[in-house]
N, C-alpha and C positions, 0 to 999 in steps of 0.2 A: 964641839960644833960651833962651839961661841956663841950660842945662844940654849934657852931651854928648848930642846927639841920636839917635844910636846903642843909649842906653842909655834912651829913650823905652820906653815897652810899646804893643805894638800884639797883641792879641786874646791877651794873657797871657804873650807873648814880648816880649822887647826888639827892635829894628831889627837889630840885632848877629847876635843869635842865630838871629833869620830869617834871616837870611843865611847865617850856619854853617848852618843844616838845609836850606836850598834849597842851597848847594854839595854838601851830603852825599848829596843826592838825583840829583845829576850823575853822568853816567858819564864821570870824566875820569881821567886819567891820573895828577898831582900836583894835590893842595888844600894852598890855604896861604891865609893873610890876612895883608895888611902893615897894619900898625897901630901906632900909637903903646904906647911898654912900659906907662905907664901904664893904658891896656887891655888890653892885653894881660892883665896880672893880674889884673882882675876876671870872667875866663871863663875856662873848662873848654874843654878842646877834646879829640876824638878823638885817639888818637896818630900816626892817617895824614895828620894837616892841620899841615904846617908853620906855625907862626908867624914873621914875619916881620918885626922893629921896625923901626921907623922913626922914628931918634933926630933928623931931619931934615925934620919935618914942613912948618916956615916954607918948605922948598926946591919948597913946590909939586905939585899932582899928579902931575907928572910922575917928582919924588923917589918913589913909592909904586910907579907903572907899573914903572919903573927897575929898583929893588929887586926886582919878583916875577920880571920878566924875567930880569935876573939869576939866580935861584935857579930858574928854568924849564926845562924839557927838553920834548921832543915837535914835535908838527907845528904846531899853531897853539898863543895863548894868548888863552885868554876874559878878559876884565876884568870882574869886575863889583863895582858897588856899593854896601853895605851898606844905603841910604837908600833901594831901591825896596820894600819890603814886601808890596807886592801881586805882585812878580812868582812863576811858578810855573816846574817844573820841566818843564812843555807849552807853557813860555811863551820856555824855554832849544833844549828839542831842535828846534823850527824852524830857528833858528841851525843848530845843529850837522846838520841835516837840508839847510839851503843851502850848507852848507863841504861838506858830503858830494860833492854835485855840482858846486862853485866850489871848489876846494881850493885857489885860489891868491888869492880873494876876501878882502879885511877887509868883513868882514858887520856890518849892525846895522840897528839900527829907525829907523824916521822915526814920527813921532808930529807932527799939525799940519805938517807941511811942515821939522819941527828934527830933525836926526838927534838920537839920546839913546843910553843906553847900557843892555844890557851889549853890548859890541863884542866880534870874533872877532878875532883877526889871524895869518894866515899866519905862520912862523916863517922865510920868505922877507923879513921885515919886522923880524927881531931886532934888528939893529945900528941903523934908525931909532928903535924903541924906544930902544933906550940911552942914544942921542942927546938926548932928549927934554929940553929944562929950561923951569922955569919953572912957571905953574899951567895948563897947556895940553893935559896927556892926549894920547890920541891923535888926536884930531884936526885937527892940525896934520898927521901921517902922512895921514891919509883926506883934506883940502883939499889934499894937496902931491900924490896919486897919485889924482885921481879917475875914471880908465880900472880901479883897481884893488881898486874900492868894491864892493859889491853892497849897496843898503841894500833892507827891504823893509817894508810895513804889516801890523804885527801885525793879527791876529783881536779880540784883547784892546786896542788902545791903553792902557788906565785903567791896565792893571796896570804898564807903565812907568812913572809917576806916579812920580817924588823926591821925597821931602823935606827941602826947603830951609829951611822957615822954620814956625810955629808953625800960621798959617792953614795950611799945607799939613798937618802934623802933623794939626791940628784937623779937617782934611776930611774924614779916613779912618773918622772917627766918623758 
């Protein structure tokens, strides 16, 4: 995109900082962002949101999952993406409204027939987390235990929308 897209502005906030203000808007336990030091330094963050480097970025998404898991405590762990901008904080508590009654569920959206993210994951599912390598997230967890998925179709689809590339960037206009 030629630039870090994170640090795009989308309605006078950057991708980034969407994202810090939709986690702060969560009622979760621990908030952190793993991210490379290099961003790290260009943002401000509350004192309750761990930052978490990621001097090991080439090692994949899974390098990032790894790391937050590691530093996690609680009963499940949410992942989410810095790259959705449109998603809202009515758009998280369905999740955590489907773990409420599935507590032993990895939950997330299907959008078009593809699951997408932000994904939940039981804390029943730590040690596959860790496991994790490569550019593969989780799911490779959710294809390897499909008895122990719950995916569901938002209300919203649009607001899961990433972005990937500049057309994408460009839509949101």
């Amino acid at each position: 995109m030629g630039s870090d897209k994170l640090f795009l502005e989308y309605q006078g906030k950057t991708l980034l900082q969407r994202a810090v203000d939709l986690m702060l808007a969560l009622p979760v336990y621990e908030k952190m962002i793993i991210t490379m030091p290099e961003r790290s330094e260009r943002i401000v963050l509350p004192s309750d949101v761990h930052v978490i480097k990621n001097t090991d970025p080439e090692a994949g998404q899974s390098h990032s999952v790894r790391l937050g898991t590691e530093a996690a405590g609680g009963t499940h762990y949410l992942f989410l993406n810095a790259d959705q901008p449109l998603l809202t904080a009515a758009d998280i508590e369905v999740i955590f409204t489907l773990a409420g009654e599935n507590r032993d569920k990895i939950i997330f959206p299907v959008i078009e027939n593809k699951p997408c993210s932000p994904a939940l994951f039981p804390a029943s599912f730590r040690v596959e987390l860790l496991e994790l390598t490569g550019d593969t997230g989780g799911r490779v967890i959710r294809d390897a235990y499909p008895g122990s998925c719950l995916a569901f179709i938002p209300e919203c689809g649009e607001h899961f929308k990433d972005i990937d590339n500049r057309e994408d960037y460009d839509g949101l206009f």
